[in-house]
N, C-alpha and C positions, 0 to 999 in steps of 0.2 A: 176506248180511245176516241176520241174526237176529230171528227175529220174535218177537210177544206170544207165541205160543203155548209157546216154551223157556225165555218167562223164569217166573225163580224168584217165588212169592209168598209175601209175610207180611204180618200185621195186628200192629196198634201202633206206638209211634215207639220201645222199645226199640233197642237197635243200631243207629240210624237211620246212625250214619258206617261202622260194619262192614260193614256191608251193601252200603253205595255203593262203600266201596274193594272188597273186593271182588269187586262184580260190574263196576268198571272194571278189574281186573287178572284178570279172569276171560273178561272177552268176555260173560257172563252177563246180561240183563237183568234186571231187577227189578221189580214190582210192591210197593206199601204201601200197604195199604189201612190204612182204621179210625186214621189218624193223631188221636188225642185225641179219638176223634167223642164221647164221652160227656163230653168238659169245656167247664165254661161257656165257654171261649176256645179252640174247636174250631183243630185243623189244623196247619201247621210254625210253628215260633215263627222268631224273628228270625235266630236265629245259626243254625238249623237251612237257613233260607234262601238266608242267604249263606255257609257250606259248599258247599253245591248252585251258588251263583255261586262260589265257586272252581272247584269241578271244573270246570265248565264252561270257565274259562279258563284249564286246564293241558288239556283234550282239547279235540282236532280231532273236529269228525261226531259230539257227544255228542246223543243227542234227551231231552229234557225235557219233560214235559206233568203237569201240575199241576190239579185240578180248581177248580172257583170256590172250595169252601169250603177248602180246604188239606188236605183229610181224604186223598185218594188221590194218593199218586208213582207214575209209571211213569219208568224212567230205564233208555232204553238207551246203554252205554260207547260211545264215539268212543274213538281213538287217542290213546295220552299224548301230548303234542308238545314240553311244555314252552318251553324259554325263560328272556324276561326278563318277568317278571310282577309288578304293584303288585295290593295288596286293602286291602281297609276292612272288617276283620273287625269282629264286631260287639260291644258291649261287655259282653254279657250274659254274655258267656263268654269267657275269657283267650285270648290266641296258640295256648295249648300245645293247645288242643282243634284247633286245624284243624294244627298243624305236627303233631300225632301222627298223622294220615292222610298228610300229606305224607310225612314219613319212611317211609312203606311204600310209595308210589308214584314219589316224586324218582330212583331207579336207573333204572327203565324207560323213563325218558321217549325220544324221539327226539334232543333238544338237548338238553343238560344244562339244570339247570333255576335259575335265579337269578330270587328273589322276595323283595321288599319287604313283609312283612304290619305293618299298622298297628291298635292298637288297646289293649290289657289285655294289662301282659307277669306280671302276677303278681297271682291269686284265691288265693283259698278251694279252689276246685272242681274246678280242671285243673290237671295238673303244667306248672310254671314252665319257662321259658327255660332257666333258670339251670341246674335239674334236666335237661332235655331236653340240651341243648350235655353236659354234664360224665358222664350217663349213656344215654344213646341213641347219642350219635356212637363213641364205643368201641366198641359192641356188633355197629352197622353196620359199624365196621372187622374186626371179627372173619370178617363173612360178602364181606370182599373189597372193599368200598366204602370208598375212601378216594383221595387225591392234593391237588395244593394247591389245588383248586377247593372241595376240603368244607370248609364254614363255617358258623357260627352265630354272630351277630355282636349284641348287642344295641344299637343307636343311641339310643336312649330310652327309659327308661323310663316304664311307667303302671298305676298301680294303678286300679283301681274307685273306684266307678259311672265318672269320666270317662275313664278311659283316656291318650291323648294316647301311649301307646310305640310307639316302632319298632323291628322285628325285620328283618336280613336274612340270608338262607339259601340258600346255593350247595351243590349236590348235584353229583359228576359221572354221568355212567351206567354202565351195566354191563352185559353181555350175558348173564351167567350169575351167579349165585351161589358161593361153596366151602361145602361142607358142615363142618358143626362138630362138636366133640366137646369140651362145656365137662361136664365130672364133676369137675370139681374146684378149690371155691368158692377155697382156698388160705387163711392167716389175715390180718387184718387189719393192716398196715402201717404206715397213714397216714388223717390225718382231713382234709378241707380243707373248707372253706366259702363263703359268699358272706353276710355281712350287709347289707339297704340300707335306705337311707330315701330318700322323697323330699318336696318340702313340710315336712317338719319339722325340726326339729333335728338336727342333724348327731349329736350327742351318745349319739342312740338308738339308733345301728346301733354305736357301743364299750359301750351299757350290754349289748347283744343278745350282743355276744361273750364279754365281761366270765362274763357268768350263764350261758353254755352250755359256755364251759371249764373253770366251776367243778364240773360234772359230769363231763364228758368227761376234765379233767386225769385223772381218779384211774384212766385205763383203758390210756393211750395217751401216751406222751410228744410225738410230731412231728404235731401241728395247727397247723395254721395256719387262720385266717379272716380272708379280706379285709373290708373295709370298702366299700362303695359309696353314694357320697352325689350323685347329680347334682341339677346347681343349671339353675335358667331353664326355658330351651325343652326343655331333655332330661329334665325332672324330669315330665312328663307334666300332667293338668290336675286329678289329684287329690292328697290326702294319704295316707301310708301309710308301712309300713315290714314287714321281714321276714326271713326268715333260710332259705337252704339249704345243707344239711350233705351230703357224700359221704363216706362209708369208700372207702377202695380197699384190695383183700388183694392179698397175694406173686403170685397167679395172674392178676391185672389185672381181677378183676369190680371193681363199681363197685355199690354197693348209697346209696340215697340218704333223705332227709325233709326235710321244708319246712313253714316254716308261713307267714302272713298275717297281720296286721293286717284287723280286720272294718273295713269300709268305713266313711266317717261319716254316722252315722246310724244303722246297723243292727249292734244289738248292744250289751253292754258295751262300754266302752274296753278296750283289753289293755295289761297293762306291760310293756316292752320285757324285764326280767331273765324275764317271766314265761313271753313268749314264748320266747327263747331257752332255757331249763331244759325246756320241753315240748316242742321239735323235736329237744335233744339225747337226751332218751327217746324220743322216736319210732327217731331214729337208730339207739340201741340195742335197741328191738323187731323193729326193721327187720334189724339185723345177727343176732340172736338167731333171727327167721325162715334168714335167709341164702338157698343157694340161688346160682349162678351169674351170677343175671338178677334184677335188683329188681322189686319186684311193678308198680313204673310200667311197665314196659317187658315184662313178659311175653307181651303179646300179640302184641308187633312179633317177638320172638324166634321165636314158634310160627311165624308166617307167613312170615318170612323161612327157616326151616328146610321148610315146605313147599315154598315156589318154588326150594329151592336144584338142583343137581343132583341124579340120580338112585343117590344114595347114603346110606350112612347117617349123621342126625343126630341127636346127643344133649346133650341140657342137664338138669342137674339143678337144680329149682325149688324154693321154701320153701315149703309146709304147703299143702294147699288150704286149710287156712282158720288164719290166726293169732289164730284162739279156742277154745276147747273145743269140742265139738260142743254142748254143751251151754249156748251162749251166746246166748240172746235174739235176735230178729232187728233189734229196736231199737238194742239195741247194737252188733250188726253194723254198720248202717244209719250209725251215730254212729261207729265209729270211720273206715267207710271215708271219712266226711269228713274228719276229723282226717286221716287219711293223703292227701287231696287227691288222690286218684287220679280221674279222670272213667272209670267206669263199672270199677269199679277188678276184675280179674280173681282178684283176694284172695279175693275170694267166689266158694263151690263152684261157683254154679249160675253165673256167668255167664265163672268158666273154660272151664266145661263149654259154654256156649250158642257161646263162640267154637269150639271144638273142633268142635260141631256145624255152624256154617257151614262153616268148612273142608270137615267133608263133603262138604255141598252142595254148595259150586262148586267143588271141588277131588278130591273122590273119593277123598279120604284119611284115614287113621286113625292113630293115635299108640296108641303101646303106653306105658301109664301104671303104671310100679311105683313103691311106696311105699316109702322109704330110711329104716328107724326112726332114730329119733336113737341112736348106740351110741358110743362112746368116740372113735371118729376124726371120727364126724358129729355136731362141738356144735351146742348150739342145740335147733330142735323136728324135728320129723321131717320128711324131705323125699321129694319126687316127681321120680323120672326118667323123662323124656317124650322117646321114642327114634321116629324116623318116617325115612322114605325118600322123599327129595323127590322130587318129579313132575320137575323135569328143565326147569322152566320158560326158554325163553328171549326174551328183549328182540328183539319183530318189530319195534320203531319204532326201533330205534338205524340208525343209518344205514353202511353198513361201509366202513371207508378202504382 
């Protein structure tokens, strides 16, 4: 059993979900100290909370100890066990925030893991369902996780403040990882999308498509975007509407953009052609980055090339930063919301903060060379991130 004295410590709520996965696929404990102690509303916020009640009920033997004012985590990992699991995530923050820990943890489990999450299937702030299902489940199939048990299923949708969506998500397990070798992004093919609304007018997810093929036509002939309109109980308890786009190229990456509708209340109105024409330029800054792994999913690809076998793996990634260097950190600030990424790895310092964990619980290091942009490599310049996994294997899987 692993005591206080080996676990790792940090101060602030940065990383607070990196951290937790992590030190449960690590064995590692953790300390977190200094959680917001200097804000008028000291300690973990709501969705920060109930994170910490999910983990808890995907591991067996997890200890959790929390002090009165919420300022100090100690969390030591119990065993994944998984299962068939419901939660009531919370509405402060979309599905995509707690399913992008899952998707690093759902391989390992003991049982495969089938879960119901209910709550915000599409913000501002976290990448979407919609995005997650059409660019994360690929990416997993690449490192060997796949069969008809993998699923991402949306049953309802729900936008913000009320939420009211359901999500469910069947993982199977795996005992080991295969090590990758994506160097090469391939050109673009095909565009596909998802428009929806829900509460409003059906009319607003054909004006959505309408105003993003009128940019997109001039690049690409074979798009298609579906239309999603649910009505009643599936339509969730708020208004809203929105759009996400995927490129896929000849070599099967999947690079992706999304936007939202601002909740009501908060904000301008946005018009439907307006939003559409602004996710289909994200799209194309997004594809202009490029890169094997879209910038949502980078981080899952780093970790998963850690735990793979003990071989060599290599992915080539877009730009550590898709701005100048010379870009404002305001603007920084502003586009990574535009791009909806939660805690989005686009930015230098917090690709690098992940790299830095891995360190720490992992004792590993990633060899980082920069691919200028030159005649075979369109777009902006890119980063190959070549590492030798540790060799991790699944002690909870149960062996037949």
């Amino acid at each position: 059993m692993a005591t206080q004295a080996h676990s790792l410590s940090y101060a602030g709520c940065n990383f607070l979900r990196q951290r937790l996965v992590l030190s449960t696929l690590s064995g590692r404990p953790v300390k977190i100290r200094k959680i917001r102690a200097r804000d008028d509303n000291p300690g973990l916020r709501d969705f920060e909370a109930s994170f910490i009640r999910l983990l808890d009920k995907i591991t067996n033997g997890s200890r959790i100890e929390i002090n009165q004012t919420g300022t100090t985590l100690y969390y030591q990992p119990g065993l994944l066990y998984g299962g068939s699991v419901e939660h009531d995530c919370s509405v402060l923050r979309s599905i995509g925030y707690y399913l992008e820990s899952l998707l690093c943890l759902a391989p390992f489990m003991k049982h495969p893991l089938r879960i119901v999450l209910r709550g915000v299937t599409n913000d501002q702030t976290d990448p979407s369902v919609d995005v997650l299902k059409a660019t994360a489940l690929p990416l997993l199939k690449q490192f060997g996780i796949d069969g008809e048990s993998f699923e991402l299923k949306i049953v309802r949708r729900g936008m913000p403040p009320g939420g009211g969506g359901e999500v469910f998500f069947s993982c199977p397990v795996r005992k080991v990882l295969k090590p990758i070798q994506l160097t090469d992004p391939g050109k673009i093919k095909r565009i596909r999308g998802m428009a929806y609304s829900v509460r409003v007018s059906p009319q607003m997810a054909n004006r959505i498509v309408d105003s993003a093929r009128s940019i997109l036509n001039k690049f690409i002939p074979d798009i298609y975007i579906y239309t999603d309109h649910m009505k009643g109980v599936n339509s969730g308890k708020s208004p809203g509407f929105g759009l996400s786009l995927v490129a896929e190229t000849t070599n099967g990456t999947f690079l992706s953009a999304e936007l939202a509708s601002n909740p009501p209340g908060q904000g301008t109105a946005v018009l439907p052609e307006d939003l559409g024409r602004n996710c289909a330029r994200l799209l194309l800054e997004e594809i202009y980055r490029g890169g094997c792994v879209d910038s949502t999913n980078q981080s899952l690809a780093l970790l998963l090339m850690t735990l793979g076998q003990q071989d060599v793996s290599k992915v080539l990634l877009g730009p550590l930063s898709p701005y100048t260097s010379g870009s404002t950190l305001e603007h920084q600030e502003t586009m990574d919301k535009v791009f909806s990424i939660s805690e989005p790895l686009s930015h230098p310092q917090r690709r690098i903060e992940f790299l830095r964990h891995l360190k720490s619980f992992f004792q590993i290091m990633f060899k980082i060379e920069t691919r200028p942009c030159g005649e075979e490599l369109k777009g902006g310049d890119k980063v190959l991130m070549t590492c030798v996994g540790i060799g991790f294997s699944n002690l909870s899987k149960t062996l037949k």
